[in-house]
Structures are given as C-alpha cells and as structure tokens.
C-alpha positions in Angstrom: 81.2 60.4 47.3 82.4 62.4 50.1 85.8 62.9 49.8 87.1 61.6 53.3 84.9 58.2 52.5 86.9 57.9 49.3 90.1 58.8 50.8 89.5 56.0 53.8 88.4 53.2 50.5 92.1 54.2 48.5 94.1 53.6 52.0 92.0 50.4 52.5 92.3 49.0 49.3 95.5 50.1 49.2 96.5 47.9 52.5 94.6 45.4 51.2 97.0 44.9 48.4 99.9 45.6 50.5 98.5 42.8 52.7 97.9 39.9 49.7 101.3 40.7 48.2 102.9 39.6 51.7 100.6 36.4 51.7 101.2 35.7 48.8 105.4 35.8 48.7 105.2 34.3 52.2 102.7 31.2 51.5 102.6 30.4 55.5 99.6 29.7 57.0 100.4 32.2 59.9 99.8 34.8 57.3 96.7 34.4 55.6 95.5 36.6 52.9 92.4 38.5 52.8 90.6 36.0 50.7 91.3 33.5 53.9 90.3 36.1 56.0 87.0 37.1 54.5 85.8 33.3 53.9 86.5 32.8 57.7 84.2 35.7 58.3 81.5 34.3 56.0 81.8 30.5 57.6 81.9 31.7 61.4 78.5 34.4 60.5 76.6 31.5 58.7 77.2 29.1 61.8 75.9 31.8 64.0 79.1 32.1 66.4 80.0 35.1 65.0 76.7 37.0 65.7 76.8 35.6 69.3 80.3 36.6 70.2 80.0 40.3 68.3 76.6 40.8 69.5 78.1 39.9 73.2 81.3 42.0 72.9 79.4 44.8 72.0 77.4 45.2 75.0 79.8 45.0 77.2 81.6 47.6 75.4 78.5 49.8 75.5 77.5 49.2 78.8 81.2 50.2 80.2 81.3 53.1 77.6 78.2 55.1 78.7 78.9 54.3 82.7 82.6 55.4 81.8 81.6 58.3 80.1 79.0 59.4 82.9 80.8 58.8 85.8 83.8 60.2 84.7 82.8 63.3 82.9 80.5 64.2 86.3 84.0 63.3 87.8 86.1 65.7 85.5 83.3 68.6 85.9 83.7 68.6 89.4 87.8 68.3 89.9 87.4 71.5 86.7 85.3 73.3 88.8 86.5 73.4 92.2 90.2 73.6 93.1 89.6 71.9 96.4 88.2 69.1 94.9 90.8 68.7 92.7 93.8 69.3 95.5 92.2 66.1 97.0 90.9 64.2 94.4 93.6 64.2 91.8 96.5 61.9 93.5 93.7 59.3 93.0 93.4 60.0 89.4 96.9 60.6 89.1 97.0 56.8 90.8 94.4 55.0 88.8 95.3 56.5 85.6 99.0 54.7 86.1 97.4 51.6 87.3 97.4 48.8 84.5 94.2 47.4 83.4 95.0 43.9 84.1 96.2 44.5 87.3 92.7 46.1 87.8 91.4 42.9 85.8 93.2 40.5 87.9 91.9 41.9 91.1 88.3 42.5 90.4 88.2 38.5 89.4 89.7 37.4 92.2 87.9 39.6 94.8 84.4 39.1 93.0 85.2 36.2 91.0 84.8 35.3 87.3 81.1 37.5 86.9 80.0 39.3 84.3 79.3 42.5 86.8 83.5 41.7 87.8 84.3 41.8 83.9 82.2 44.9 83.2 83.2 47.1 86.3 87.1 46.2 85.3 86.8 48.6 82.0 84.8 50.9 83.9 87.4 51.6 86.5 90.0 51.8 83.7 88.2 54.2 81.5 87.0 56.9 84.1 90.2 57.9 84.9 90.9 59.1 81.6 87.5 60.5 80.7 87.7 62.7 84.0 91.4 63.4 83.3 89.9 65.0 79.6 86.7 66.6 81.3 88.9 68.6 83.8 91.0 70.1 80.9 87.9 71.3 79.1 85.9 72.6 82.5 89.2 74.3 83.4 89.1 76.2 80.3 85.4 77.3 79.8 85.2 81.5 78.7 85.1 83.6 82.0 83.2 86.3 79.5 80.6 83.8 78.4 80.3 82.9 82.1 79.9 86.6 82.9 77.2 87.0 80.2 75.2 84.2 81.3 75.2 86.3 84.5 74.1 89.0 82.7 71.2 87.8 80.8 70.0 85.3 84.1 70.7 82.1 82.2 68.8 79.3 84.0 70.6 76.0 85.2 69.1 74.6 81.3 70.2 77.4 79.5 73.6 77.3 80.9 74.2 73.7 80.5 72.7 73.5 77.0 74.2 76.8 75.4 76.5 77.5 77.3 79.1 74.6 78.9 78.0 71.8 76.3 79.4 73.8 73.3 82.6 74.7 75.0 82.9 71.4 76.4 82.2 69.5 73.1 85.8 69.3 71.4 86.9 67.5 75.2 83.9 65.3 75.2 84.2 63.9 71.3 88.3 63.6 72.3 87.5 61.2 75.5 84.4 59.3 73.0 87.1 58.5 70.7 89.6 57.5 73.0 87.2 55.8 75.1 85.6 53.8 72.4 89.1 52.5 71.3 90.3 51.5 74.6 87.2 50.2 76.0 86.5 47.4 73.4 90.6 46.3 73.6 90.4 46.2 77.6 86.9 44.2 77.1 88.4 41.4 74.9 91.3 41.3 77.3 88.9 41.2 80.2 86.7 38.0 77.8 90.3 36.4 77.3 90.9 36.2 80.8 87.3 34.9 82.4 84.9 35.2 80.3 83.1 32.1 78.2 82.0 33.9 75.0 82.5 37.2 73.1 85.4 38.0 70.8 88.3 37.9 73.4 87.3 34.3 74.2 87.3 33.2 70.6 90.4 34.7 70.2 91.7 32.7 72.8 90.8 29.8 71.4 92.1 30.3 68.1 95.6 31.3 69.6 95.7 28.0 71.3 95.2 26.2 68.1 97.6 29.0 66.2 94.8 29.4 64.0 95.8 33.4 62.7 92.8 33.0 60.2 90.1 33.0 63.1 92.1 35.4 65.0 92.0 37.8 62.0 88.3 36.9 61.3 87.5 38.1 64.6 89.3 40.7 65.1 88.4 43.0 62.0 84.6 42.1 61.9 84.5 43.9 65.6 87.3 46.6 63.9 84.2 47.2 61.1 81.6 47.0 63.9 83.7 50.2 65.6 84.1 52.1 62.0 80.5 52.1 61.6 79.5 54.2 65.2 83.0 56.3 64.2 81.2 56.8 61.0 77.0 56.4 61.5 77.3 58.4 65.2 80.7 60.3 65.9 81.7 61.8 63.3 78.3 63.8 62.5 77.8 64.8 66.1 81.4 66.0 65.5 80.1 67.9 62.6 76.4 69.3 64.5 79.6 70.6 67.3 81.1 72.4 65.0 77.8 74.7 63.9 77.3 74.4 67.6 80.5 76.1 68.9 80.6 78.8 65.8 76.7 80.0 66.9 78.1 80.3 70.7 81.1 82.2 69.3 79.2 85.1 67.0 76.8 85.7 69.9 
C-alpha cells in the first residue's frame, strides 16, 4: 500500500474514532455518529436523491472549473507577460479578488435572475481572479536562459508551449487546480442554497430547516469523497508526471 494512502486511512480512522467517541458521550441528535451518518448515505443513494443532487453539483462544479481555469490562466499569462497589461489590468483583479462571492452571487441573481447560466457564471467570476492572480506569479518567473535557448535552437510556437512554459508553469497551475477545485464546489453549494432547486447546497438547505445534522452530514461528505477521488484518480499523478516533467527540462 502506498505509504501516503495508508497514512490518509490511520488519520481517517483515527477521526473516525475521535468522532464516535464525541457521539457517543454527547447522545444529542445534533451530533450524530458515523454509523447515523453512513446509513443516511445508504437510504438517500437507494432512493435515488443522492445520485441526482451529486451528479448535479458536480457539473456545475466542472463546468465553472475548466472555464475558471481557462479564462483565468489566459488572463494570468497575459498580465505575466506584459507589464502594460498588468499596470492596467491589475486594480481590477486587485478589485474582484476582494469582492465577496455572495455579493457576486446576489447580483448575478438579481440582474439575470434565478438561471442556471446566473448560478454557473457567479463561481466563474469568483474563481478567475484567483487563477490569474497564481498564473501571473508563475509567467513572471519563467527562466530568461531557457527563453534564450529556445531562441537559440528556433523553438516553434508548439515547442515552446509544450517544453518549454508548460513545465515551468506546472507547480502554479497544479497550486490554482487545488485551490480552485476546493473553492469552486463550496461557492457552488452556496450559489444552489441560494437559487437553485436541486444539487447538494439545496438539500442542505432543507435539512438545516428541519435541523436535520444527519442529512447535512450525509451530504456533505459523500460530495467531500466525490472531491478525494479526482485529488487522488487525476491530480495527484499529473502532479507526479510534472515532477519527471520539470527534472527533464532542468538537465537539458
């Protein structure tokens, strides 16, 4: 078993433990146990309303991420790259980076109601801010020697991009992923709590105006697992390929 696998399983089941003890001495039903926790999980899955609502979530969360990711890493590239674009573009970042999300929220709902396109561009606009923010870092620090080799050896456009940039820019790309990925899904259930009629944030919702903690929890950590498994199944071995990436553009 890989050894950061079985570390992860001790601290779970280690939490997990933690977590039934508390129940357990507290014996209030605004602390279930796991045991609650897990049946609610089984109950909601079996009636179907957990597939909908996860299956929902989820592509909202993807559909922000990618345009997020896109839009602002273009965006970051560009302010990186050119110091005029960044004397006039960055008091807007420097703006919508300190503007909260549910003011963005709000505003997008009330100027093109309670859409899904309103709900979707909401996490958008809060998440490129801080993907370009990120990008610009990494562009800003690219090798001036590997830039002057490129010259040398008449790198194409491809070769540049490919060999070149994407290597150097890898350790700022998997930092705003990460980030992103864990922001995006909390803005989306806040945007789904506020006008949306299904996914996970309008379950929970529900459940808070019954006080039912069980649901909440249900909810809550079978989306948690759902982000695990891309950390696990899709970032962490493109993390690994970068690595081998970045020491092959280092030792030429």
């Amino acid at each position: 078993m890989d050894s950061r696998l079985r570390d992860y399983l001790l601290v779970t089941a280690g939490l997990l433990m933690v977590w039934q003890g508390l129940a357990v001495f507290v014996a209030d039903p605004m602390l279930p146990g796991p045991l609650a926790v897990i049946q609610a999980i089984i109950h909601e899955w079996r009636s179907g309303a957990l597939l909908h609502h996860l299956e929902v979530t989820f592509r909202r969360v993807a559909i922000a991420f990618v345009c997020a990711m896109i839009l602002g890493g273009l965006l970051g590239w560009f302010m990186g790259r050119s110091q005029r674009a960044n004397r006039l573009l960055d008091p807007l970042l420097v703006l919508f980076l300190n503007l909260p999300a549910l003011v963005v929220i709000i505003l997008l709902y009330v100027w093109m109601g309670l859409v899904e396109a309103a709900a979707v561009l909401a996490v958008i606009v809060n998440k490129v801010p801080n993907v370009a923010a990120t990008i610009r870092e990494g562009a800003r620090s690219l090798d001036p020697q590997l830039e002057e080799m490129a010259e040398a050896y008449r790198f194409t456009r491809w070769q540049r991009i490919r060999d070149l940039w994407l290597p150097q820019l890898f350790p700022y790309l998997m930092a705003s992923m990460r980030t992103g990925l864990a922001l995006i899904w909390k803005i989306v259930l806040v945007v789904e709590l506020l006008g949306r009629s299904d996914g996970v944030g309008f379950q929970l919702h529900l459940a808070f105006q019954l006080f039912d903690v069980t649901t909440i929890l249900a909810y809550s950590f079978s989306f948690i697992a759902i982000v695990q498994l891309i950390e696990w199944g899709l970032l962490q071995p493109l993390e690994k390929r970068a690595r081998r990436w970045q020491g092959e553009v280092h030792h030429a």
